[in-house]
C-alpha positions as CSV (number, residue, x, y, z in Angstrom):
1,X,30.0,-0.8,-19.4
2,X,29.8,2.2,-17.0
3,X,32.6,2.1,-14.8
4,X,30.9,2.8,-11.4
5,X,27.6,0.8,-11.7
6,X,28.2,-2.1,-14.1
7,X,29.2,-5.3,-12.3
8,X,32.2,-7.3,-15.2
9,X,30.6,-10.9,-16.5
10,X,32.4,-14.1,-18.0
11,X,30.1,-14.8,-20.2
12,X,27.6,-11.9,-22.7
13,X,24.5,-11.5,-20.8
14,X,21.5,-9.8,-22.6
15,X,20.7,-7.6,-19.2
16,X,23.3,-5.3,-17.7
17,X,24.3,-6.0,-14.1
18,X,25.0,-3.9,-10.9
19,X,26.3,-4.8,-7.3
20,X,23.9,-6.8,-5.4
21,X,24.5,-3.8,-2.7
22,X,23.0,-1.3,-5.3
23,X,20.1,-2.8,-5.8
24,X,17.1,-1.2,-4.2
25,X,15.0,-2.8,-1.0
26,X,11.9,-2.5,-0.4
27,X,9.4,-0.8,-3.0
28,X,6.8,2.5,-1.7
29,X,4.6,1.7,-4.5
30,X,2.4,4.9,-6.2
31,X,-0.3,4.3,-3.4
32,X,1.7,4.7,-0.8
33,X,0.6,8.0,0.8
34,X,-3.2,7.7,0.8
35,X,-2.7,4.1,2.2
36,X,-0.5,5.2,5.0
37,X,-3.1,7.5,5.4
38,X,-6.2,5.7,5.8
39,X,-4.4,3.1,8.0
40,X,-3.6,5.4,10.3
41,X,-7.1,7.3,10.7
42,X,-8.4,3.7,10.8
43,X,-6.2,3.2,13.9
44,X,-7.5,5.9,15.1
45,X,-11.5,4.8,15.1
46,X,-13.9,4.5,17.8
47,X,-15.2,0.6,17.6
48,X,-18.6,1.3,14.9
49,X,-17.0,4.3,13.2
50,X,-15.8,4.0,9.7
51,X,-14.2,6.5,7.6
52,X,-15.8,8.4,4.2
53,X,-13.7,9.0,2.2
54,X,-14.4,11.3,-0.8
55,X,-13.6,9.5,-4.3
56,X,-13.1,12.5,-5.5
57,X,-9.6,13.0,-3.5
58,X,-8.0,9.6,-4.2
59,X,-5.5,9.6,-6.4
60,X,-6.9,6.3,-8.5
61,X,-9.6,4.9,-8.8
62,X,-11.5,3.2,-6.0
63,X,-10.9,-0.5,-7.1
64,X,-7.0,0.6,-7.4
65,X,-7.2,1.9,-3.8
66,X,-9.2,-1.0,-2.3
67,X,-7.0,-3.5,-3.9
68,X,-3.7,-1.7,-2.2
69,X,-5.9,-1.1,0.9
70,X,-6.4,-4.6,1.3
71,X,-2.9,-5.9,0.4
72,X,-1.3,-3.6,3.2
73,X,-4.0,-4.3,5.6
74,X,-3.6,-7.9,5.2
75,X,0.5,-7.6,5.6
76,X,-0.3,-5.8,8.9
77,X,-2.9,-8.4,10.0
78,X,-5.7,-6.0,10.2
79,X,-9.6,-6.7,9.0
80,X,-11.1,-4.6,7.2
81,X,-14.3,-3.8,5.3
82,X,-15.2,-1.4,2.4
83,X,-18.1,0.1,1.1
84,X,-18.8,2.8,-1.7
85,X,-21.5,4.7,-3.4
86,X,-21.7,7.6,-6.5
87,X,-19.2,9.7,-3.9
88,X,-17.6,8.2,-0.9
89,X,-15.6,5.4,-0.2
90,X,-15.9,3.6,3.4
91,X,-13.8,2.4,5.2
92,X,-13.7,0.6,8.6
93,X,-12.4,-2.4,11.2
94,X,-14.3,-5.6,11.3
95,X,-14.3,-7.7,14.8
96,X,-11.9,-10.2,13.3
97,X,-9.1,-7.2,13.8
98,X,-5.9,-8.3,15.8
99,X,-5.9,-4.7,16.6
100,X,-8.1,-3.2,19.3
101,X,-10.2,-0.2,19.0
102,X,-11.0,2.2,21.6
């Protein structure tokens, strides 16, 4: 039991324990960046514009990236659509965005 982190137990547990305070909140998963990224140059959009993005600069591939695309567009209530061919990935608002465009 390490003195600092381990929490004591009554009974044997088969996981080790810390301090509920320890634990860590929140989770910046391994798409974090490039999502941040594209959210913000999607903000940015004049209404009809979509971003191309080369496939050849994301750090996954381009199912990984839509999927965490989606999930953190969805959390932050905007609508987006995606597109792809051999090279670039596209990206842009849909009308059903709580978000307005300029």
């Amino acid at each position: 039991m390490d003195k600092k982190k381990d929490v004591p137990t009554s009974k044997r547990v088969p996981f080790a324990s810390i301090f509920q305070v320890d634990v860590p909140k929140g989770r910046d998963g391994k798409h974090k960046v490039i999502i941040t990224q594209i959210l913000s140059d999607i903000s940015q959009l004049i209404k009809g514009s979509a971003l191309k993005i080369p496939l050849a600069q994301l750090p996954d591939t381009k199912e990984n990236i839509r999927s965490a695309l989606s999930r953190a567009a969805r959390h932050q209530s905007i609508a987006l659509a995606t597109s792809s061919d051999e090279d670039f990935l596209y990206v842009w608002k849909t009308d059903e965005s709580d978000s307005p465009t300029s």
